[in-house]
VOLO-559301 format. One record per residue: x, y, z of N, C-alpha, C in turn. Coordinates in steps of 0.1 Angstrom, whole numbers, plus 5000, padded with zeros to 4 digits. Example, Ala and Ser with C-alpha at 12.3 -4.5 7.8 and 13.67 -1.06 7.14 Angstrom:
2
513249435078512349555078513249675078/512849785071513749895071512950005079/
***
This chain:
593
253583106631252183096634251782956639/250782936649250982806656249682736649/249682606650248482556643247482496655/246482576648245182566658244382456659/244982316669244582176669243582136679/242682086675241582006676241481876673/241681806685241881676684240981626691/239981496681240181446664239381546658/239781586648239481746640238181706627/238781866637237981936627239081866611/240682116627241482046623239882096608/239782076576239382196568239382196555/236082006506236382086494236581966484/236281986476236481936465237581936462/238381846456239881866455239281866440/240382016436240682076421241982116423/241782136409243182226409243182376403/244082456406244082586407244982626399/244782766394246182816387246582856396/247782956393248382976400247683096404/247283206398246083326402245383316415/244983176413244283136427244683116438/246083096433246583076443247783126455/247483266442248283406447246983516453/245983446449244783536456244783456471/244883326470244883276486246083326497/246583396494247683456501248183576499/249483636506249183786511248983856498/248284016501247984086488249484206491/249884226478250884246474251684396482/252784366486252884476491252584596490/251984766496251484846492250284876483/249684746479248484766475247384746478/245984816478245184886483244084756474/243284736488241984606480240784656486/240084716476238484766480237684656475/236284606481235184546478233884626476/233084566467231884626467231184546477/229984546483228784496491228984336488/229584276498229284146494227984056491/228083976477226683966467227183776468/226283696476226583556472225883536459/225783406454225383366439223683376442/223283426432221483396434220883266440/219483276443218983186449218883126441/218882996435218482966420217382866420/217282826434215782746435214782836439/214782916442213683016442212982996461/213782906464213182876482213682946489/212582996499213383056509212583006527/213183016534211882966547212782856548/212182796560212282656561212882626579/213382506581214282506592214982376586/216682406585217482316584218082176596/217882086598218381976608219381966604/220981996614221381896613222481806630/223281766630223481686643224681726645/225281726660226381756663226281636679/227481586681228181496687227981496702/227981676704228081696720227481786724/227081846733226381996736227782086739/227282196736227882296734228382346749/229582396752230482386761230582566764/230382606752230382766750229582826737/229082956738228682986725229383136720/230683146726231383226725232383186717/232483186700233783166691235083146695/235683266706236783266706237283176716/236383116717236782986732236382846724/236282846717235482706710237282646706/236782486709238182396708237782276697/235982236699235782156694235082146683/234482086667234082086658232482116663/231882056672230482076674230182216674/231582266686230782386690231182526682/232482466667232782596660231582586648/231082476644229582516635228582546641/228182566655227382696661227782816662/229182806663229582986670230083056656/230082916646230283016632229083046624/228083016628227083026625226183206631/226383216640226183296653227183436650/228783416646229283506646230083516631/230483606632231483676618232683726621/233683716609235183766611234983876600/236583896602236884026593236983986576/237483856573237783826564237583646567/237183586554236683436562237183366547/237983276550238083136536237383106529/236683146520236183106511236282886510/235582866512235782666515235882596502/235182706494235082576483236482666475/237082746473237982816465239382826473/239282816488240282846497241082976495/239883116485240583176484239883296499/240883406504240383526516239583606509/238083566516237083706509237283776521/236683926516236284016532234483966531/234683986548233283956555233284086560/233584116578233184256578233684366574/234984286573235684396564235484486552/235184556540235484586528236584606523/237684596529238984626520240084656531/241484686524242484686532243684746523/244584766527245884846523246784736530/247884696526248784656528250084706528/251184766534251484816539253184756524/254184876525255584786518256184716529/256084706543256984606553256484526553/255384416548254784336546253984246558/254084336568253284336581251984406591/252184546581251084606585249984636571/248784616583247384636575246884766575/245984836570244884926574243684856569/242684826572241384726572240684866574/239784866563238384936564237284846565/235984866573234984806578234084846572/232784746572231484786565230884936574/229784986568229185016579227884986580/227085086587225685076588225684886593/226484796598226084646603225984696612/224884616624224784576639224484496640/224784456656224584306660222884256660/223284086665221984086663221084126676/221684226684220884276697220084416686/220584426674220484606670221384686669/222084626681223484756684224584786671/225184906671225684916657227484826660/228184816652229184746646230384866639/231184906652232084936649233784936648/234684986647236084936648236584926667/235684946675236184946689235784816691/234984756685234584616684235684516686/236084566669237084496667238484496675/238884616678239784646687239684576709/238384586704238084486722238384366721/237784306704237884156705239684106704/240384136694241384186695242284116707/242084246712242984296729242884196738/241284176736240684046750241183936744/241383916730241983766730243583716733/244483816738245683806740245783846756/244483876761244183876776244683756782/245283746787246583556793245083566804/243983576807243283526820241883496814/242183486800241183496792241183356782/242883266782242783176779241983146763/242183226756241683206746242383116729/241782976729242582896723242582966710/241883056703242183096688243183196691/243783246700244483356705245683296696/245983176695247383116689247483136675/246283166668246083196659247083296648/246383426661246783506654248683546658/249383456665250083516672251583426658/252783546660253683536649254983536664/255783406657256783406670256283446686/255283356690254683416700254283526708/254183606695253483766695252283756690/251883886701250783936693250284036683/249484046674250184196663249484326672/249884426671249584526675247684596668/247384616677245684676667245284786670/245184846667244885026668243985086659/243185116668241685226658242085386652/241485366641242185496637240685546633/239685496633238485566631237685516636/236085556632234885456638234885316631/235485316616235485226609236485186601/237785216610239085166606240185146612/240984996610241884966620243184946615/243784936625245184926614246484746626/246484696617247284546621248584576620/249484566628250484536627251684406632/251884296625252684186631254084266635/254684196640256284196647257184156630/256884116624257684076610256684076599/257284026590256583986570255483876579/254383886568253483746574253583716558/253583606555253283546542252183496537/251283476551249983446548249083606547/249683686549248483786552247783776563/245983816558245483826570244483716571/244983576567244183466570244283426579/245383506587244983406605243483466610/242683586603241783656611240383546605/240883486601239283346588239183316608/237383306608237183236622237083296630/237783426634238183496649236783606648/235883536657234383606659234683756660/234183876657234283986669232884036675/233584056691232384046700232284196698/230884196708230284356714230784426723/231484516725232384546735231484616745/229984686740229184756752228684596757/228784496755227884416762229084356772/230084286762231484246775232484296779/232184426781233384456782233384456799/232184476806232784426818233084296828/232384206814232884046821234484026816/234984136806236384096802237184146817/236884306817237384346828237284266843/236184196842236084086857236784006856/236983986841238283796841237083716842/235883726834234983626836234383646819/235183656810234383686796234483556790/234783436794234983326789233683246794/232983326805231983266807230783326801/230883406798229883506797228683446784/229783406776228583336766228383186767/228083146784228182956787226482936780/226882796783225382746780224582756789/224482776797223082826808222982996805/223483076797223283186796221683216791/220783296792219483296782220083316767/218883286754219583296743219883426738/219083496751218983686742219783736747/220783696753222383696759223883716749/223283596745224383606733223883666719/225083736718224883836705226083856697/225483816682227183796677226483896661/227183846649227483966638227083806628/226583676633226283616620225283616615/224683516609223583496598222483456606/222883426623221883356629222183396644/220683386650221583396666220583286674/221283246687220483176693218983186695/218283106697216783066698216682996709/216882886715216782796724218082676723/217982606738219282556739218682466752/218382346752218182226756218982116755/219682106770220782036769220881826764/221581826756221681666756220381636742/219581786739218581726730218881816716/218581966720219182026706219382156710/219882226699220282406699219582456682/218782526690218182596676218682746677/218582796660219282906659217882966655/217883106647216783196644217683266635/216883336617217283466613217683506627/218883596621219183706624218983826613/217883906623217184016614217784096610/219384136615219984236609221384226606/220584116599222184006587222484106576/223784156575223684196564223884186544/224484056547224984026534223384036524/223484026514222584016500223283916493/221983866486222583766472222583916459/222883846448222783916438222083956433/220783926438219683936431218684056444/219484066454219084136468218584156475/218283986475217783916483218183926498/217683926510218483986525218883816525/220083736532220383646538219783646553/219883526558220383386554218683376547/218983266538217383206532216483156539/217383056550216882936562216283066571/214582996578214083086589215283026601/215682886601216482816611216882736611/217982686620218782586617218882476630/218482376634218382316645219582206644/220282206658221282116658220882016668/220181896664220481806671221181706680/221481686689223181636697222481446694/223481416689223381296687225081226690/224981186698226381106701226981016694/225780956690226280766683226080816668/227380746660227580756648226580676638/226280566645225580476640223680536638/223780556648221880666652222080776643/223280826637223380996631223180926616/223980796613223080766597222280706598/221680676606219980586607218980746606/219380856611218680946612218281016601/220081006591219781086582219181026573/219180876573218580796562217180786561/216480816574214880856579214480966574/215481036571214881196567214681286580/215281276590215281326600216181436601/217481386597218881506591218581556576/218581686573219181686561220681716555/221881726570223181736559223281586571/224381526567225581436573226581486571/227181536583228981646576229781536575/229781406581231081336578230481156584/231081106575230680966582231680896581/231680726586232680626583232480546570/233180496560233080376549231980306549/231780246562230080166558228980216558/228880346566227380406563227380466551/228880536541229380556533228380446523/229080326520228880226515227080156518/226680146531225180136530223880236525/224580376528223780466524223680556505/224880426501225180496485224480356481/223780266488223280156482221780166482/221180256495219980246495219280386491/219980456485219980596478218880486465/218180516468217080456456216080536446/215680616457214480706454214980856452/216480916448216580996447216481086457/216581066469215681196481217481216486/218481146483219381196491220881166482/221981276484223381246480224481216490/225081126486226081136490227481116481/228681176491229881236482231081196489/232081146483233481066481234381226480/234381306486235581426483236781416486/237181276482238481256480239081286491/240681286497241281266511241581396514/240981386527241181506537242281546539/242481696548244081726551244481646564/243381616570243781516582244381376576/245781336590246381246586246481156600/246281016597246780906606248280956604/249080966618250381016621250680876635/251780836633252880726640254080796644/254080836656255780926659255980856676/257380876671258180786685258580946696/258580866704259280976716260781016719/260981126712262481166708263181236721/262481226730262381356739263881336751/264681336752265781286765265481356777/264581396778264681506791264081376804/263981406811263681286825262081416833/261681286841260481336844260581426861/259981446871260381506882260981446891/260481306892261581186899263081206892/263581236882264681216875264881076864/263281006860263880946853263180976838/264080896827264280956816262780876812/262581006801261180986796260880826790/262080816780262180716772263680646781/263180496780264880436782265580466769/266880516778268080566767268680476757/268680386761268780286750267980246737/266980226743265380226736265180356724/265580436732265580616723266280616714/267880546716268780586708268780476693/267280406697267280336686265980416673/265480496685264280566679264780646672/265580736674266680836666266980826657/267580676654268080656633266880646627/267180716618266280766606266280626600/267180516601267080366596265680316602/265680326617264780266625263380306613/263380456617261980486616261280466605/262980466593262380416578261980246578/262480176589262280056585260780066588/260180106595258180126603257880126590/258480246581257580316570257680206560/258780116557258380016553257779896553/257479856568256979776571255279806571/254579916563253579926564252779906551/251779836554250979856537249879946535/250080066535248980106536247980126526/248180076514246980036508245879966512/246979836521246479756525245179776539/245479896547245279946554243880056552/244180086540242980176532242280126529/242480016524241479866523240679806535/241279746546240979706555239979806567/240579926569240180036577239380086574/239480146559238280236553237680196539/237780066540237080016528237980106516/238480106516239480176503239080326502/238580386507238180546509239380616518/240480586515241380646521242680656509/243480746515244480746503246380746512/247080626505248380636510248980786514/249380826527250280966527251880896530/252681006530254380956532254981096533/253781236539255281326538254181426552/254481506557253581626565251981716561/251781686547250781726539250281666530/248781606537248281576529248081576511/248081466506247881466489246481586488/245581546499244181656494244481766492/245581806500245581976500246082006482/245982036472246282006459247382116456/247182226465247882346467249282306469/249482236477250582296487251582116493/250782036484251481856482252381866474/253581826479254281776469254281646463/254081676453253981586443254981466440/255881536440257481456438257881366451/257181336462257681286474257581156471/258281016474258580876469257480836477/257080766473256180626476256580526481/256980506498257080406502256380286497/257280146494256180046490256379996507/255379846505255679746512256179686513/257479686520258779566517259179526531/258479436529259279386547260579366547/261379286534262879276534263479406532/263279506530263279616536263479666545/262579656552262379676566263579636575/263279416573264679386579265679436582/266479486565267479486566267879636574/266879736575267279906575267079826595/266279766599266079736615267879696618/268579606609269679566612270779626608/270579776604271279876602271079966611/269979946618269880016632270479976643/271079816643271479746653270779646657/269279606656268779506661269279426653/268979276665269579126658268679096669/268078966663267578856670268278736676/268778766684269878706690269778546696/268778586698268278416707266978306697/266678396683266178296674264678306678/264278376688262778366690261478426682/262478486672261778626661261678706666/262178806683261978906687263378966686/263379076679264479216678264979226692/266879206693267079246705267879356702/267679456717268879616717269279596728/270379696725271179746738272579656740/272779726753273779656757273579536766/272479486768271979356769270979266762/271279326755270179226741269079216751/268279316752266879286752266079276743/264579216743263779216735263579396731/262979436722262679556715261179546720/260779556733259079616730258879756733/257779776720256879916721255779926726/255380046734254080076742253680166729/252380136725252080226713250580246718/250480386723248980486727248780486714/246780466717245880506702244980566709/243880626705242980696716241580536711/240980576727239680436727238680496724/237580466714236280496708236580516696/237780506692237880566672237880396667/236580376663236680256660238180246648/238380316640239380326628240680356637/241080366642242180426647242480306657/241580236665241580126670242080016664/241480006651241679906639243079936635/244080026630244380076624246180036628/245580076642246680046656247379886657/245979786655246279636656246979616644/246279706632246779636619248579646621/249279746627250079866629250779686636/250479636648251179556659250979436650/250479386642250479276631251479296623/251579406611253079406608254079416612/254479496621255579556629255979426640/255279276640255479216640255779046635/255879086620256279036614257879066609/258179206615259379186612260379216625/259679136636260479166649260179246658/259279286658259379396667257879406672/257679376687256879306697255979486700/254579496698253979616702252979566709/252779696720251879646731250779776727/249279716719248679846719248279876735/247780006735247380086746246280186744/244880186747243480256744243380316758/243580456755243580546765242080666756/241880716770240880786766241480956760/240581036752241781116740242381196756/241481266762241881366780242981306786/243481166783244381126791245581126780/245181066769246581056758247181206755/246081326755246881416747247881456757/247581446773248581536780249981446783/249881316776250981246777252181316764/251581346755252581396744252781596744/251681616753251881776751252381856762/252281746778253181766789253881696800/253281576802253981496808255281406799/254881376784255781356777256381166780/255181086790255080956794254680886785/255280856774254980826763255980726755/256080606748256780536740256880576725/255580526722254780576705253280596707/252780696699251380716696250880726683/249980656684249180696666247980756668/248180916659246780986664246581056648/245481086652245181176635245381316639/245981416626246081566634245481656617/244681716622244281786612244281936612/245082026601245382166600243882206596/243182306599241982406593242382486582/243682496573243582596560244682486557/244282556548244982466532246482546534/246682646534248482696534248782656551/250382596548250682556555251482596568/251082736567251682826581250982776591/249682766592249582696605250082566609/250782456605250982406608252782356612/253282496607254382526615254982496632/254082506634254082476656254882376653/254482256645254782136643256082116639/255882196628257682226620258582256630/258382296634259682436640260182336655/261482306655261982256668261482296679/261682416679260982526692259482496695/258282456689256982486688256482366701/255682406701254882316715254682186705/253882176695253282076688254381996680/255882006684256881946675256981826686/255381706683255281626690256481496693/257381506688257981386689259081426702/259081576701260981666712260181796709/259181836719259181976711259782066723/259682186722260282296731261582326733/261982246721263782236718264582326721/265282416732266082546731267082576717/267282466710268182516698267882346689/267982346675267282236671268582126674/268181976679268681896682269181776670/269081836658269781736648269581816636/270581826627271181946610270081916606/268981796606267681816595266981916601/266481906616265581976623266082116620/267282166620267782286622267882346604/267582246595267582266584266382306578/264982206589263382196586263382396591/263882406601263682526608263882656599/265182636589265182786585264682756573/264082666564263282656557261882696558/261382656569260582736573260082856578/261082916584261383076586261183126575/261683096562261983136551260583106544/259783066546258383046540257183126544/257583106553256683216565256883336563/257783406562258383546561258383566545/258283506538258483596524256683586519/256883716512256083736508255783736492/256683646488256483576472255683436473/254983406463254583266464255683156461/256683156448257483096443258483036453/259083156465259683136473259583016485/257683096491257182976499256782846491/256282836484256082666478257482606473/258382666470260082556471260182526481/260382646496260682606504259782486514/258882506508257182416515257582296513/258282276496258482096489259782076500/260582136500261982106505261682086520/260882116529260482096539260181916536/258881916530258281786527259581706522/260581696514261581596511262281536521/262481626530263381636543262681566554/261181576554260281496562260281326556/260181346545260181156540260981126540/262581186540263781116545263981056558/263381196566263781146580262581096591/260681116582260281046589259781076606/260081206611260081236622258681176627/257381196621256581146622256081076610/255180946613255480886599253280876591/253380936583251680966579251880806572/250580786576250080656567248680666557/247280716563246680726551245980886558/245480906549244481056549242880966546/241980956556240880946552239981026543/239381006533238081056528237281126532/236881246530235581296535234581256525/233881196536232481136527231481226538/230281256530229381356534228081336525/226481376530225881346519224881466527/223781486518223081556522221081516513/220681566517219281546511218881616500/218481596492218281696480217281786480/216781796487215881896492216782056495/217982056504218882116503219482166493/219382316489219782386474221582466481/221882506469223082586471224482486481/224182386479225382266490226782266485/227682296486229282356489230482276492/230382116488231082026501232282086495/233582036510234582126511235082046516/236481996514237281896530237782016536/237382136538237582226551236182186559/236982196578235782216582235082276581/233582336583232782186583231882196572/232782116563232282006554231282106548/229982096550228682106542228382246546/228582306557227582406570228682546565/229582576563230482656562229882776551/228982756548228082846539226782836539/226582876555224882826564224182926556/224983056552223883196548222883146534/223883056526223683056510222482936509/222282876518222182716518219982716518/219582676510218082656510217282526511/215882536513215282376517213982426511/213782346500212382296496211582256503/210382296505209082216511208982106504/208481976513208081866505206981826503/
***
């Protein structure tokens, strides 16, 4: 399963901990057995409010309001707002509730589904909500002219599963193998109206269909809200949707909110000046100092904010492993230069040479937390626990650099290689406007030159960095953040797997290029495909051991999700799944003041 990246991410809670129950409910349901739901019932209202219009701000204007095309964080808390899956993550529990679904049968090959559907839903045009729905949306998203980035989602060894209607209100899934996650690749994947697109699919034009110059009584989706108006560069307001179907328990119709208005605010700095005016009522995410100014001037009680401990997103440092040469014929990396990048000495000596406490300190005001292995400490699930703790040891460092071969040969304090003792310099891409990532980078060319070794940062804008590592491959080193959307770690396999597009350092490997990688590979085969839990979480740790030995890419800290909101806001959910606060728009209420 490939992992669905959004760069800088989204990319997905309060860190607790779970039994194990919980954590056999977050994954597949058991072979051959049959999971019915009653009416899905959220928790009562318990402030008694209902009405209102919620603010809150998004970065960019919306590019699409069509789900299955959305790439970026702004525009998947509109289109999740707007539309509904079959089955959706539960954010604060990370466990799979059904949404339109009611239930499902799981099959003994551990691949096929039968999915029964609600009935009596329609969209918010009126029109009714049935399994051809599902079956268009489906089919159109493995449409290759249709370009659909959650398409990767659902796809197993770069298949797609088979979907077939067996009734008005029943479908049946079938993958190519075992899935081990079940059917959480379906959390997110909107399903459209097939009487309304089915002939912009047939045109090869359904990716347009729901743009932003569309009118708002255009787009029609199955969520808690549908468009209202849509004013570019200033805001996007939503509206009830009158023929929402969920109930609270008390049976009550959802959503509470009459609306939800997203204001486009670009500047990070304007978005907590705004919220601090009372202008916003959530902040999904901020940096350490608005963090740190706005937990100072919290005086009068009108607002929270919250420390939810470190995200699954990780500051990541990986060298360019890649030997292949570019169309001229020359090699991506000098061969020399590479064959230094290769020892697992080299790359251990980086991981030594770094402090990242020090870094957690400096960068994020200490609201960040050391990482050293592929998975985040936040994920509480699915961290291994037991992974060593690089310290800071520059003598360390030294000595593993001089087990790689460098020597300073001429006394100048610069690392020489090769078969001409050259200096050792690194071109190290960071992307330009991440103030922290910017920082992060210098701190990075400060130590790494204390112990020899000369870095030239490089602030590229993110449109020009990503296609240096995902296809041209013109690349030395990069430090970028990569953040997975679920907590189990099949999506982030792409990454794992020699073969995968996203095995950013050498990916697209025809057979794996060194006994760890080819080791990481059938460990992971073997996690993905079984359908025991005990199985995948050994093989998940042993994956992670194999990673802090060898470092392929090296994590330094996991930022904080810090988030606050107004207290006016009832029923608030924070989650380090995206997004943050909004991921339970239906449940969420606002006091008059």
């Amino acid at each position: 399963m490939k992992l669905r990246l959004m760069i800088p991410k989204f990319k997905f809670g309060i860190v607790l901990s779970f039994s194990i129950l919980a954590l056999s409910l977050a994954l597949a349901p058991v072979p051959g057995q049959q999971k019915e739901t009653a009416d899905y019932l959220v928790r009562p209202n318990l402030s008694g409010a209902r009405g209102g219009n919620l603010v809150v701000s998004i970065s960019e204007d919306p590019a699409t309001f069509n789900g299955v095309f959305v790439t970026r964080v702004p525009n998947a808390m509109i289109s999740d707002a707007i539309s509904a899956d079959l089955f959706h993550i539960n954010r604060r529990t990370y466990v799979l509730e059904p949404s339109l679904a009611m239930g499902f049968e799981a099959a003994n090959d551990g691949r096929t589904y039968t999915i029964h559907l609600r009935r009596g839903i329609r969209f918010s045009d009126g029109s009714p909500f049935t399994a051809e729905d599902v079956v268009f949306t489906l089919n159109a998203m493995q449409d290759p002219r249709n370009a659909s980035r959650a398409s990767d989602q659902l796809q197993i060894d770069d298949k797609f599963p088979t979907v077939a209607q067996i009734d008005t209100h029943t479908v049946r899934f079938a993958w190519p193998r075992p899935v081990g996650t079940g059917l959480r690749a379906l959390d997110s994947i909107p399903i459209l109206p097939k009487n309304l697109l089915l002939k912009a699919h047939l045109d090869g034009a359904l990716s347009s269909s729901y743009g932003p110059t569309v009118p708002p009584q255009a787009v029609v989706g199955l969520g808690a809200f549908r468009l209202k108006e849509y004013q570019r560069g200033i805001r996007v307001v939503l509206e009830r949707n009158p023929y929402y179907w969920k109930r609270d328990k008390a049976g009550q119709t959802l959503p509470y909110l009459d609306s939800v208005t997203f204001l486009i605010v670009p500047d990070r700095n304007a978005e907590a000046l705004r919220f601090q005016a009372g202008e916003l009522d959530l902040l999904m995410s901020m940096n350490a100092d608005h963090f740190a100014s706005l937990r100072r001037s919290d005086k009068a009680g009108e607002f929270t904010v919250r420390d939810l401990g470190p995200g699954l997103g990780m500051d990541l440092l990986w060298f360019n492993l890649n030997p292949g040469k570019n169309a001229s014929g020359t090699p991506f990396v000098d061969p020399e230069k590479r064959a230094i990048f290769e020892q697992a000495s080299f790359r251990q000596a980086i991981s030594f040479a770094l402090d990242r406490r020090g870094i957690a300190r400096s960068v994020y005001g200490g609201l960040a937390t050391p990482q050293y292995g592929p998975i985040s400490s936040g994920n509480t699930l699915w961290h291994n626990p037991g992974l060593p703790a690089t310290a800071f040891d520059s003598k360390r460092a030294q000595a593993l650099l001089s087990q790689a071969g460098l020597r300073d040969v001429n006394g100048d304090g610069i690392l020489e290689f090769g078969s001409r003792q050259r200096p050792l310099e690194i071109a190290l891409l960071t992307t330009r406007g991440n103030a922290a990532r910017e920082k992060t980078a210098e701190i990075l060319r400060q130590y790494l030159a204390q112990i020899g070794l000369r870095v030239n940062v490089q602030l590229l804008p993110l449109n020009e960095l990503a296609p240096r590592f995902a296809r041209t491959f013109e690349y030395e080193a990069i430090l970028l953040s990569n953040t997975p959307t679920d907590v189990v770690p099949d999506l982030q396999t792409d990454m794992w797997y020699s073969s995968g597009v996203n095995h950013f350092w050498y990916p697209n490997q025809a057979k794996p290029n060194t006994s760890w990688e080819s080791e990481i590979d059938a460990l992971t085969t073997r996690m993905v495909q079984s359908l025991e839990e005990p199985v995948r979480k050994k093989s998940c740790f042993q994956v992670q051991e194999i990673w802090a030995r060898q470092l392929p890419s090296i994590a330094i800290v996991a930022p904080d999700i810090l988030s606050g909101w107004r207290n006016s806001i009832g029923n608030v959910a924070p989650s380090i799944l995206v997004p943050y606060l909004l991921w339970n728009v239906e449940e969420l209420t606002k006091r008059s003041r």
